[in-house]
One Martini backbone bead per residue (centre of mass of N, CA, C, O) as a GRO file, in nm:
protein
  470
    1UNK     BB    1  10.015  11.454   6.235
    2UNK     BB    2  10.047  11.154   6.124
    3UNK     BB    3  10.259  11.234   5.908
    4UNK     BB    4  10.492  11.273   6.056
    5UNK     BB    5  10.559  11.017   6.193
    6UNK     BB    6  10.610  10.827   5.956
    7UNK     BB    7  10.770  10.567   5.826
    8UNK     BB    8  11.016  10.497   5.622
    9UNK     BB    9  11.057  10.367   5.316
   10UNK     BB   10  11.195  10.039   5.221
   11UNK     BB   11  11.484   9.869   5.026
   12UNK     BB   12  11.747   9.641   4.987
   13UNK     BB   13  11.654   9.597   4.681
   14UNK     BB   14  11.635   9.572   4.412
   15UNK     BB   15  11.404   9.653   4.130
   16UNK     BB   16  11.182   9.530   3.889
   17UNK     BB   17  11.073   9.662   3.568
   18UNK     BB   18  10.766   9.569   3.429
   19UNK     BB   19  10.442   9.531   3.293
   20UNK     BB   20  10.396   9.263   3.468
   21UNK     BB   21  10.449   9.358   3.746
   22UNK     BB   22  10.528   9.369   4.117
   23UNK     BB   23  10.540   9.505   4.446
   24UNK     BB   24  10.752   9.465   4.632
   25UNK     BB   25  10.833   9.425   4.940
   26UNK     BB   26  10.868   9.693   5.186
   27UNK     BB   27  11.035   9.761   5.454
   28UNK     BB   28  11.048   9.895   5.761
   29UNK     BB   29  11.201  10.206   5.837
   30UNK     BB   30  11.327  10.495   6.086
   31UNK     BB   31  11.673  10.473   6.153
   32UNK     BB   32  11.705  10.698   5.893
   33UNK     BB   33  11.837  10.942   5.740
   34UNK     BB   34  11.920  11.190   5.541
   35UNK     BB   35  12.223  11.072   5.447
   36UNK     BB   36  12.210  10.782   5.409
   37UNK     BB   37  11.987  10.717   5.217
   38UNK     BB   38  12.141  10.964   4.988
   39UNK     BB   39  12.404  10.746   4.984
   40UNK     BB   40  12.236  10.516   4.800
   41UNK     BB   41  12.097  10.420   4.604
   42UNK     BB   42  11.901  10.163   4.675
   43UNK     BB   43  11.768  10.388   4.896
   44UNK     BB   44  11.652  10.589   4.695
   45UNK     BB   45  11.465  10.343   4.515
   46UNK     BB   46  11.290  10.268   4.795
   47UNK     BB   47  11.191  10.546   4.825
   48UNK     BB   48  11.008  10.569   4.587
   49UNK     BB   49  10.866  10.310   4.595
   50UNK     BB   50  10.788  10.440   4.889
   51UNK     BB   51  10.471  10.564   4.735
   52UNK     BB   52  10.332  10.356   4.664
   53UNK     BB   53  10.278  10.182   4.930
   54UNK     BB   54  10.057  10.437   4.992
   55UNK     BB   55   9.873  10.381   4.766
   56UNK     BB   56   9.766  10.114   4.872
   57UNK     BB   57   9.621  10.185   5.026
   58UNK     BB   58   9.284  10.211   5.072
   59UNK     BB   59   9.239  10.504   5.144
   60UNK     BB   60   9.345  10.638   4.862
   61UNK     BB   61   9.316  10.352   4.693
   62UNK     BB   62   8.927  10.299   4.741
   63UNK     BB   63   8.727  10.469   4.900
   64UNK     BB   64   8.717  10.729   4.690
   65UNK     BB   65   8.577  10.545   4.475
   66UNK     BB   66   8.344  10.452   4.626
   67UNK     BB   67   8.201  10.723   4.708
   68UNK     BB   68   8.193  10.833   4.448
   69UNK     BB   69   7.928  10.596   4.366
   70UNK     BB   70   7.781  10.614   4.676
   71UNK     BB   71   7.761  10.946   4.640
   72UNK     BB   72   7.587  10.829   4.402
   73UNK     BB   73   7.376  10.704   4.141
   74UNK     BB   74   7.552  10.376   4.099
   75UNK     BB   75   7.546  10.317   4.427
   76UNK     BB   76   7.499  10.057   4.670
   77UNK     BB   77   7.494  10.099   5.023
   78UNK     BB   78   7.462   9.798   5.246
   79UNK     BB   79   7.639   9.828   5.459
   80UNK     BB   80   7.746   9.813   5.842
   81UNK     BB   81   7.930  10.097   5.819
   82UNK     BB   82   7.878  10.367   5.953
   83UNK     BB   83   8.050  10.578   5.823
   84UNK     BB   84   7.935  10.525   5.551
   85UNK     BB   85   7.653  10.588   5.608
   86UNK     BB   86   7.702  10.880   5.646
   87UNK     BB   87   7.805  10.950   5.374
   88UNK     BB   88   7.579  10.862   5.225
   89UNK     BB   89   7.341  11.015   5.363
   90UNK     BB   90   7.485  11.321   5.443
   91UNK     BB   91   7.594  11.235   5.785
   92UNK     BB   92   7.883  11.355   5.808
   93UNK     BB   93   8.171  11.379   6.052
   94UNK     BB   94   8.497  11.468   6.202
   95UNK     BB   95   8.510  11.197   6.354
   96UNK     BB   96   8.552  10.985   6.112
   97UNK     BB   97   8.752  10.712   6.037
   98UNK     BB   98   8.740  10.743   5.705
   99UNK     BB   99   8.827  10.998   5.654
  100UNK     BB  100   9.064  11.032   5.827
  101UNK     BB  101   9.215  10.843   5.686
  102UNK     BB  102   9.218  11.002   5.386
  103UNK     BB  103   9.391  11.210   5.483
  104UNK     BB  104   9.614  11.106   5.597
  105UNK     BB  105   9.714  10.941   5.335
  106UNK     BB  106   9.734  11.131   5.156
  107UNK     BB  107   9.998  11.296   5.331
  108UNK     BB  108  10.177  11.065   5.297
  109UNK     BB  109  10.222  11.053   5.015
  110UNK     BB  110  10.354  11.353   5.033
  111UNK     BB  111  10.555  11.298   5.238
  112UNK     BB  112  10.746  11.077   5.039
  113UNK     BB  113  10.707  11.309   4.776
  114UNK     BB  114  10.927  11.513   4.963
  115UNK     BB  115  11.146  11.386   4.965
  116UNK     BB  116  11.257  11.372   4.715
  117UNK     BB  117  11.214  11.649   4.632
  118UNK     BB  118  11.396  11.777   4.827
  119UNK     BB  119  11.685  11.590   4.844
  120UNK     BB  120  11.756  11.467   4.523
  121UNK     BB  121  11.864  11.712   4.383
  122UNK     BB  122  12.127  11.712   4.590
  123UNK     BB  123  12.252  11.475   4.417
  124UNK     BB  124  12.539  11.340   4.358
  125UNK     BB  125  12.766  11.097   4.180
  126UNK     BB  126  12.966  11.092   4.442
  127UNK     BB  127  12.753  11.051   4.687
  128UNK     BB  128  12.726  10.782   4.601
  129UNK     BB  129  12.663  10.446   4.576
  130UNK     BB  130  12.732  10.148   4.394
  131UNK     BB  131  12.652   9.837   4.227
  132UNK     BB  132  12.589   9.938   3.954
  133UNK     BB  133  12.704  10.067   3.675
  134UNK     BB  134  12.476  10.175   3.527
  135UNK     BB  135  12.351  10.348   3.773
  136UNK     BB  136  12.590  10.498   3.782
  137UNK     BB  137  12.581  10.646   3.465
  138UNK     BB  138  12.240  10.726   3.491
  139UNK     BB  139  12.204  10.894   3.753
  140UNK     BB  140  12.049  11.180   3.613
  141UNK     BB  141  11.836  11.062   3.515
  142UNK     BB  142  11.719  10.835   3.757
  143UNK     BB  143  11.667  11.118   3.914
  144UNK     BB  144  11.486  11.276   3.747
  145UNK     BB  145  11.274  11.008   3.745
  146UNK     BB  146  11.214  11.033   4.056
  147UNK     BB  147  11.103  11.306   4.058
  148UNK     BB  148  10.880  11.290   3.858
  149UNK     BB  149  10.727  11.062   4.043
  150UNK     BB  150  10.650  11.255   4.270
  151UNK     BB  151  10.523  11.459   4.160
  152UNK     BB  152  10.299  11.311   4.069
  153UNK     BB  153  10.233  11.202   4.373
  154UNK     BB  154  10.133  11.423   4.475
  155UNK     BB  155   9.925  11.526   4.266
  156UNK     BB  156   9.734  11.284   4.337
  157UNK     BB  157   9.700  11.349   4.629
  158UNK     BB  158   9.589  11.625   4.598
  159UNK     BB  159   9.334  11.566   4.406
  160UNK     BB  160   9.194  11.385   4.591
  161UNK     BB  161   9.160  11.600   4.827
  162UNK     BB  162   9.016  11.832   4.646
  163UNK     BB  163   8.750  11.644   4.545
  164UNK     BB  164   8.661  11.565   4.886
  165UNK     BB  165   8.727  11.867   5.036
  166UNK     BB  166   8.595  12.036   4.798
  167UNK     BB  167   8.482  12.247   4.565
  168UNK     BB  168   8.427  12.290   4.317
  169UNK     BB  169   8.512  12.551   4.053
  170UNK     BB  170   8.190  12.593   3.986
  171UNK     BB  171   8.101  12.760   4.268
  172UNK     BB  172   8.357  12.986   4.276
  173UNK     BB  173   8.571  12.990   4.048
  174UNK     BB  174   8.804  12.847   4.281
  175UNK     BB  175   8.777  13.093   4.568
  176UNK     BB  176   8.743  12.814   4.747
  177UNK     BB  177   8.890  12.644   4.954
  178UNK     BB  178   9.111  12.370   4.981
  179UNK     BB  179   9.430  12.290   5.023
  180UNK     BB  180   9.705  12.210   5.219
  181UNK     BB  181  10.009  12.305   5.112
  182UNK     BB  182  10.291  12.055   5.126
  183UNK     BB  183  10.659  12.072   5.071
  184UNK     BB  184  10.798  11.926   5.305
  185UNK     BB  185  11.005  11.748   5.501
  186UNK     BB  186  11.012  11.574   5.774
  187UNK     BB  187  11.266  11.739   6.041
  188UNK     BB  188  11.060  11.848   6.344
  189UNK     BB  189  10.917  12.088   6.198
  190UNK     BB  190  10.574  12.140   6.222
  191UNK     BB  191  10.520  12.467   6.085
  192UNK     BB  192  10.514  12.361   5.761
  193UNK     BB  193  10.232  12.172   5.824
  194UNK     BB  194  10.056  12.457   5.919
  195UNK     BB  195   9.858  12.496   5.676
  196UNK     BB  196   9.660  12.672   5.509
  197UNK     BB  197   9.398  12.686   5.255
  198UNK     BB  198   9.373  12.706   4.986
  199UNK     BB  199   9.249  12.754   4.692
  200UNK     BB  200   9.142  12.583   4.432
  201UNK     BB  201   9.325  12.759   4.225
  202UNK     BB  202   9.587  12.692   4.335
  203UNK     BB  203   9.581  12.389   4.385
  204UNK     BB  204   9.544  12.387   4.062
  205UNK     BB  205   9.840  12.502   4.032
  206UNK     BB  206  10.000  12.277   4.147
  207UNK     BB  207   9.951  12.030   4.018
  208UNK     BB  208  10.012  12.102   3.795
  209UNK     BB  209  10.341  12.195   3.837
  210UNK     BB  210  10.378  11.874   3.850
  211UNK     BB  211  10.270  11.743   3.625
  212UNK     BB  212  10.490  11.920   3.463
  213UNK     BB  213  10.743  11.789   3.565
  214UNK     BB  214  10.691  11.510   3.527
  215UNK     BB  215  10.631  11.563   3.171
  216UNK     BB  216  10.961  11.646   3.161
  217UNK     BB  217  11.107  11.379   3.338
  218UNK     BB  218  10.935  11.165   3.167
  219UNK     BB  219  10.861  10.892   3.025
  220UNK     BB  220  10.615  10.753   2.817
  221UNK     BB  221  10.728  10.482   2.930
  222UNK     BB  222  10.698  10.330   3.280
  223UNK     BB  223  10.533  10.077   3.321
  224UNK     BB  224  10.409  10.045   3.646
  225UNK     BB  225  10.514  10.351   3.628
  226UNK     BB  226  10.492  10.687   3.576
  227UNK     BB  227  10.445  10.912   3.324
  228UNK     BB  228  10.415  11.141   3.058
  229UNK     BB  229  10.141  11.046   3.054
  230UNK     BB  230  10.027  11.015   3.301
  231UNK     BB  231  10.043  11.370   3.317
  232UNK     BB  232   9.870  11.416   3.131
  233UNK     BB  233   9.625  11.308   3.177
  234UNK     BB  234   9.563  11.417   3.455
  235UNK     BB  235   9.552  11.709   3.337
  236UNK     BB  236   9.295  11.591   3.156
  237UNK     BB  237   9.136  11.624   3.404
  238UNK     BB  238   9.192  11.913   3.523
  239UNK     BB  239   9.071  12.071   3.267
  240UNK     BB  240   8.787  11.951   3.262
  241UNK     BB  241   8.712  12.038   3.571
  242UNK     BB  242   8.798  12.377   3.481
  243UNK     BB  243   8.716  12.454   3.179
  244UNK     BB  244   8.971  12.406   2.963
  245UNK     BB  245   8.945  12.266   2.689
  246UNK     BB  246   9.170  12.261   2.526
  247UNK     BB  247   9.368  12.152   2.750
  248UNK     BB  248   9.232  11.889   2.747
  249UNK     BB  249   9.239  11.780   2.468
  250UNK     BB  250   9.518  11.795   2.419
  251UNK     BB  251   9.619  11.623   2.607
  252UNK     BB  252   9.422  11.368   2.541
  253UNK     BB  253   9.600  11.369   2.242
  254UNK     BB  254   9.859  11.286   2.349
  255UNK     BB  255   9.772  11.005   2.448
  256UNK     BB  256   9.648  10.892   2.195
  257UNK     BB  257   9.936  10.917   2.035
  258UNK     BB  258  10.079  10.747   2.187
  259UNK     BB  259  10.300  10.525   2.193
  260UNK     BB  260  10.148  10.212   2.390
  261UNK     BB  261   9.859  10.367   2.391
  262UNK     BB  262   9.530  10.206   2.344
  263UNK     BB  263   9.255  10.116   2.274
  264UNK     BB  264   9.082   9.825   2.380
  265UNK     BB  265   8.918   9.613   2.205
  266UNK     BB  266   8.807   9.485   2.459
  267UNK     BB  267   8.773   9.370   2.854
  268UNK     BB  268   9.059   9.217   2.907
  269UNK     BB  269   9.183   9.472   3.055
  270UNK     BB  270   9.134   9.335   3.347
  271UNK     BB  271   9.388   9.256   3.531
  272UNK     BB  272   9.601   9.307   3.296
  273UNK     BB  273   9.788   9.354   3.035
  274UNK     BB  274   9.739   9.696   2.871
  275UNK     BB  275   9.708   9.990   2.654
  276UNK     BB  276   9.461  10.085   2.853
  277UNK     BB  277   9.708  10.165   3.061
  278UNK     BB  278   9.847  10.403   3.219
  279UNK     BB  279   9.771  10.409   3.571
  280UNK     BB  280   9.847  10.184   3.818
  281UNK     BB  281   9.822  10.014   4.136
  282UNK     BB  282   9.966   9.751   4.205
  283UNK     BB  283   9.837   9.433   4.328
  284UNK     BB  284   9.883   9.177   4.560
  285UNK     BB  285   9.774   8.905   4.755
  286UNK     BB  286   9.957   8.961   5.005
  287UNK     BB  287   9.837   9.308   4.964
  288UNK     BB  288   9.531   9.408   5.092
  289UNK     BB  289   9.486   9.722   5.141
  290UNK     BB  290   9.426   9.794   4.810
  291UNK     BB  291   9.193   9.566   4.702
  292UNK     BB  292   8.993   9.532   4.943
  293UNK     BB  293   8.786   9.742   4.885
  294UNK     BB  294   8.718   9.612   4.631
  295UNK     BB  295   8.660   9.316   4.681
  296UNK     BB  296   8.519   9.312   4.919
  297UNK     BB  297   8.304   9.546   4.838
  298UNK     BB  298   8.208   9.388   4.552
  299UNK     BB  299   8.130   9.128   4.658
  300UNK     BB  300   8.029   8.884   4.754
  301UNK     BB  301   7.996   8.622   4.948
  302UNK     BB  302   8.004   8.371   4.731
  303UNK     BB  303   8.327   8.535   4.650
  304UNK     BB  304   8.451   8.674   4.948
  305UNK     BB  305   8.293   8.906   5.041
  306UNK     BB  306   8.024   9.151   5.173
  307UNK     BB  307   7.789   9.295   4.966
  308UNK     BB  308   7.808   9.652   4.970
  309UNK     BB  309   7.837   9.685   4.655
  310UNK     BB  310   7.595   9.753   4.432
  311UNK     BB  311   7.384   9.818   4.169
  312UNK     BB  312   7.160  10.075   4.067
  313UNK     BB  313   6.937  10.117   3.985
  314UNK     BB  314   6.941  10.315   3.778
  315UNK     BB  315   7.203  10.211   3.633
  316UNK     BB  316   7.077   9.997   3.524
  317UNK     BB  317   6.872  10.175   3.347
  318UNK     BB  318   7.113  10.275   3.165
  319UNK     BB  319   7.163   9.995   3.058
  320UNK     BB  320   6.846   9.919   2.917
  321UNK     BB  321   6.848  10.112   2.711
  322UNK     BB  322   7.096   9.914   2.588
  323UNK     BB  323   7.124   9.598   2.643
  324UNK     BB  324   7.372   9.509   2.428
  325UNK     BB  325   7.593   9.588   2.643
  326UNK     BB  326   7.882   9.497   2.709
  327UNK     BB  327   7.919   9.616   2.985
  328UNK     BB  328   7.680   9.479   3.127
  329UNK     BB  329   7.858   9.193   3.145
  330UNK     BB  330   7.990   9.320   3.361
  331UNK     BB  331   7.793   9.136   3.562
  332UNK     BB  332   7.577   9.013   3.788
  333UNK     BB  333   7.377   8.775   3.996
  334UNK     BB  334   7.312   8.833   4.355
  335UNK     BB  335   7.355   8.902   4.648
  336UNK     BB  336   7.324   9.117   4.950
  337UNK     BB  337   7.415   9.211   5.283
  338UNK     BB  338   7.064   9.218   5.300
  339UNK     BB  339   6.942   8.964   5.126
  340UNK     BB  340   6.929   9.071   4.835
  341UNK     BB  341   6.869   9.110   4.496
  342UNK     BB  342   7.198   9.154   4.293
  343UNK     BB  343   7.438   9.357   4.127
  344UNK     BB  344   7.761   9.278   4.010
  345UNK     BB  345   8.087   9.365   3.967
  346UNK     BB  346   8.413   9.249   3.752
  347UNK     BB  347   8.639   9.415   3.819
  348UNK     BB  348   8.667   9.276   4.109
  349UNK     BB  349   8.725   8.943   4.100
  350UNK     BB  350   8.853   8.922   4.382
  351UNK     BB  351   8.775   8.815   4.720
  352UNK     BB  352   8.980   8.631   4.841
  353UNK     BB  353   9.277   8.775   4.773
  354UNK     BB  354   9.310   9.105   4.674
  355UNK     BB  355   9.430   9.142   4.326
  356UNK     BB  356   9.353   9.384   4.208
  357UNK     BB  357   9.361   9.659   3.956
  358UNK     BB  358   9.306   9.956   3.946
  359UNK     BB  359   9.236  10.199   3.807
  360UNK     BB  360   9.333  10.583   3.747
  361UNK     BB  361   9.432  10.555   3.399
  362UNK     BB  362   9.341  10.582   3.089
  363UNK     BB  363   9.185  10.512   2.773
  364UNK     BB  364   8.846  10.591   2.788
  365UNK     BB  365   8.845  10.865   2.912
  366UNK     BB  366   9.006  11.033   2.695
  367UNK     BB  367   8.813  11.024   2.476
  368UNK     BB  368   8.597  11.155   2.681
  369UNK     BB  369   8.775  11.409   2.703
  370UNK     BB  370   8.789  11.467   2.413
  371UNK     BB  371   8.482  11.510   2.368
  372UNK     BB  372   8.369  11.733   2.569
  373UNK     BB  373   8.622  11.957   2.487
  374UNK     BB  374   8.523  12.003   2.209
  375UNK     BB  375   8.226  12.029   2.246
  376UNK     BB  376   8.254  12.291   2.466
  377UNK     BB  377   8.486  12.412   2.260
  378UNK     BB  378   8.437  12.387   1.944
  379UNK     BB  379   8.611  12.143   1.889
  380UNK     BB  380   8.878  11.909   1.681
  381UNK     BB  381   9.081  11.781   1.856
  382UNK     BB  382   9.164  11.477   1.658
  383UNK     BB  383   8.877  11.505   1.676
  384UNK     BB  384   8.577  11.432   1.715
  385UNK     BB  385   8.274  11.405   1.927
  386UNK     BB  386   8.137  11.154   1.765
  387UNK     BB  387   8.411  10.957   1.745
  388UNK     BB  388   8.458  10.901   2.004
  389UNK     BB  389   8.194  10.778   2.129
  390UNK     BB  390   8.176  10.575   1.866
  391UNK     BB  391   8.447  10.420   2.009
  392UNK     BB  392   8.320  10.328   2.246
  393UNK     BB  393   8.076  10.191   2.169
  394UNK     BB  394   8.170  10.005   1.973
  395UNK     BB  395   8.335   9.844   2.222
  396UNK     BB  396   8.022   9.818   2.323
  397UNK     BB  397   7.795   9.709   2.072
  398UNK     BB  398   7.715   9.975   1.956
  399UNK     BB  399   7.533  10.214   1.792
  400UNK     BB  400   7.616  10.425   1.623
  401UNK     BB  401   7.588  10.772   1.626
  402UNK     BB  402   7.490  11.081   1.465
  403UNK     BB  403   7.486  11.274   1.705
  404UNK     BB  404   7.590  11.489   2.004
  405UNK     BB  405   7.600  11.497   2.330
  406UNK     BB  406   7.639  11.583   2.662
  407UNK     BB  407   7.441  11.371   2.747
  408UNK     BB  408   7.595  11.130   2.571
  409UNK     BB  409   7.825  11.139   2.736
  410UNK     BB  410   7.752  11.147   3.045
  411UNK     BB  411   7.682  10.855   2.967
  412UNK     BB  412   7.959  10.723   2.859
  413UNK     BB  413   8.077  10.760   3.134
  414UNK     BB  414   7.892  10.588   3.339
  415UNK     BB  415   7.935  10.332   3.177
  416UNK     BB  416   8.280  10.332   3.140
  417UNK     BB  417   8.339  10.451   3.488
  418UNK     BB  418   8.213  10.256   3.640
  419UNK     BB  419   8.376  10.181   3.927
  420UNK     BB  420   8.591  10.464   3.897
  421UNK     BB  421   8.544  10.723   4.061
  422UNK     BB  422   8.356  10.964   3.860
  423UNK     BB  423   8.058  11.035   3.922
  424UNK     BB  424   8.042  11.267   4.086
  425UNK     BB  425   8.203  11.490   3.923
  426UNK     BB  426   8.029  11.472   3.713
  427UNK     BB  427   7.769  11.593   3.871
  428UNK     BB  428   7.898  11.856   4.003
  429UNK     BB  429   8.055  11.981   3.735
  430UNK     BB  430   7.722  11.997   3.590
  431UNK     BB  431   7.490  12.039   3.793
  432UNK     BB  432   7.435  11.788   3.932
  433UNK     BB  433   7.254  11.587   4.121
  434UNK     BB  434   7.364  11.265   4.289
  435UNK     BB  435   7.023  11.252   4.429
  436UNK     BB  436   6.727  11.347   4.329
  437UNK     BB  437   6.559  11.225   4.568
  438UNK     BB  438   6.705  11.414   4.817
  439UNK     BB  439   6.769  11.691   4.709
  440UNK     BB  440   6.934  11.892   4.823
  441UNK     BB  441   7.159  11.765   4.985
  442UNK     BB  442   7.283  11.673   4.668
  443UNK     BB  443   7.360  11.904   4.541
  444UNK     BB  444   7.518  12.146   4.404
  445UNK     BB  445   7.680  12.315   4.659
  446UNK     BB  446   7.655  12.159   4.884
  447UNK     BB  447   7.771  12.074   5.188
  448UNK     BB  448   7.733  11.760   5.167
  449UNK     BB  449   7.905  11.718   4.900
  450UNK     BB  450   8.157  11.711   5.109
  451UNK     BB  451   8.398  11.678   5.322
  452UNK     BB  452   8.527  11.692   5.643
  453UNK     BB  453   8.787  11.805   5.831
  454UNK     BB  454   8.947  11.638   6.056
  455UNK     BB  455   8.982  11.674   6.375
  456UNK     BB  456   9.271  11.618   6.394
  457UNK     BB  457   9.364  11.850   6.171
  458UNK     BB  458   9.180  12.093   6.371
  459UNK     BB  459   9.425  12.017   6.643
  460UNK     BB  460   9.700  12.032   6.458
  461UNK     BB  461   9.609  12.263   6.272
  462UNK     BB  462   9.565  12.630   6.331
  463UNK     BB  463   9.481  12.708   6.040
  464UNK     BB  464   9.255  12.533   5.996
  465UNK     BB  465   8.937  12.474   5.834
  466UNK     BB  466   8.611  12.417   5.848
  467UNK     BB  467   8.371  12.369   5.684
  468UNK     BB  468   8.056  12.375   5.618
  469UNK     BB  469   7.839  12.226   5.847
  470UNK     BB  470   8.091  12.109   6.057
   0.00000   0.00000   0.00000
């Protein structure tokens, strides 16, 4: 498997990190064993900061968030990348080289947060070397806190995982194929890495505990790195998932009162500094691997992008339904790939550059995960679910609603979290077809709305499974 293979990111440098902050560029290094890395701090804090750099890859934040709203109703895929239209289409098979991407890019960011949770729990503050004596007097907090990062982010790599290679918790109660849990970091025996896949149930039951581990080993604010909200966040989001609602509820309402983060007034919280971010993968102008998924599939040509992705009729409708949404302004009119008048999303908009930040955890989710859990779990937990969404609405300049339904939460879910890979999972966790005019093929529970695991992946690993109908 490719990740077997990949070089260990490093950094010579310490990095300062504060709100405001980019991901200094990180160079590789392949011929360092990990008793050279965990015996300098310095290399230390640059293997923990190489977990982010594997993020930035386009195939793991980048692809499955487009994926996601155009096998859905909110996005028209009109480029011409076979890969793409194969899975537009639910016609991708096991040699996709975009799936392919996509999985083994998952398993990079898995391996590079098994390096610090396997190696540096066991390295005490004598066995380090150390530039600043500050970093020397802290290191036993600093240890703690690059663990409950990784664990984070394995977290967020298995999650992004389960969600587009199998079926969701809604279809069999949890007790299908989910993803090979990975614990071990490669150091030549790749038996530990031939793992089969467990059950979807087991797969969130693994998140979960990483989760746990993040949110108690972080802090509440942790700059433009996961901090113990972001784990909560996330937490919220996975029980949202598997319809724990108390448990959603909750985690989303501790994200709510956290200090530091809070619904922003206005949408001009899109790539600035603002307390509606919970986590970024922070992406910089010369750092294209990242950005480019969105920036150059979401802009039209005029903009230097390729004109592959812009709203589908459908979402125009869903937002002409109340015209003076101001989040329908965040959006133009210009061509598309095809040469057709299209409309296109302003969340990305680098187009030259690539240098947009896509959220991953925000704080509008945080509002409508407990406005929907409260609601189906008949709680009121934090507040009611006609506030929570009447406090979205009200920031998107529209008149409150008098009473709410589940109907009126998944429209504004959809409508405040386009373009931000959530839409696919709102119609599949509600049984709800990803494109009704396809028919069964997009129905909850078909075979083609998962995608096939890699070639690659199922003649590297005789334990792996295969989807059906792949």
């Amino acid at each position: 498997m490719k990740y077997l293979n990949k070089i260990i990111l490093l950094a010579m440098a310490f990095v300062t990190w504060n709100c405001d902050d980019k991901i200094d560029e990180i160079s590789p290094e392949n011929d360092l064993s990990a008793d050279v890395i965990f015996s300098n701090f310095s290399t230390i804090e640059a293997t923990t900061v190489g977990i982010y750099s594997g993020m930035q890859d386009g195939d793991f934040i980048g692809q499955p968030e487009m994926i996601a709203d155009f096998m859905a109703d909110n996005v028209n895929f009109v480029g011409s990348f076979t890969t793409l239209q194969d899975i537009r289409d639910f016609d991708a098979n096991a040699t996709n080289n975009t799936i392919n991407g996509m999985w083994f890019d998952i398993f990079d960011v898995i391996r590079d947060a098994n390096n610090i949770i396997v190696n540096l729990p066991g390295v005490n503050q004598e066995d380090v070397s150390f530039v600043s004596t500050e970093n020397s007097t802290n290191f036993e907090s600093l240890r703690t806190q690059f663990i409950g990062e990784a664990h984070f982010s394995r977290a967020l790599a298995t999650f992004q995982g389960v969600n587009l290679f199998a079926q969701p918790f809604q279809v069999a109660g949890g007790s299908n194929p989910g993803m090979p849990l990975v614990t071990e970091f490669f150091e030549g025996d790749v038996t530990a890495f031939q793992q089969p896949r467990a059950t979807v149930n087991d797969t969130h039951s693994f998140i979960e505990s990483d989760l746990i581990v993040a949110m108690n080993s972080l802090p509440e604010t942790n700059g433009i790195r996961p901090s113990s909200t972001s784990a909560k966040a996330l937490l919220s989001r996975l029980y949202l998932y598997r319809e724990q609602w108390n448990d959603a509820a909750n985690m989303a309402n501790e994200v709510i009162n956290t200090t530091g983060f809070s619904l922003a007034p206005d949408y001009s919280f899109y790539n600035n500094s603002s307390t509606e971010h919970i986590f970024r993968v922070i992406n910089q102008a010369d750092d294209g691997a990242f950005g480019n998924n969105f920036d150059t599939f979401y802009n039209p040509t005029s903009n230097n992008g390729r004109g592959d992705l812009a709203f589908s009729e459908d979402l125009i409708s869903a937002f002409e339904e109340e015209p003076d949404d101001l989040r329908f302004e965040l959006s133009f009119v210009d061509v598309d790939a095809g040469d057709n008048e299209a409309r296109f999303t302003t969340k990305y908009p680098f187009g030259a550059t690539n240098e947009s930040d896509p959220n991953v955890l925000r704080m509008g989710e945080m509002y409508l995960n407990r406005a929907e859990a409260n609601l189906r779990g008949g709680t009121n937990i934090g507040d009611t679910p006609l506030n929570d969404v009447n406090a979205i609405r009200e920031r998107a300049g529209l008149d409150p609603l008098t009473t709410v339904t589940l109907d009126d939460i998944l429209v504004e879910r959809r409508k405040e979290l386009a373009f931000e890979g959530h839409r696919r999972m709102d119609l599949l966790r509600n049984d709800l077809n990803l494109k009704p005019d396809n028919g069964a093929i997009s129905a909850p529970g078909s075979d083609k709305v998962i995608l096939p695991l890699p070639t690659d992946e199922l003649n590297g690993n005789p334990n792996a499974t295969q989807n059906p109908s792949y």
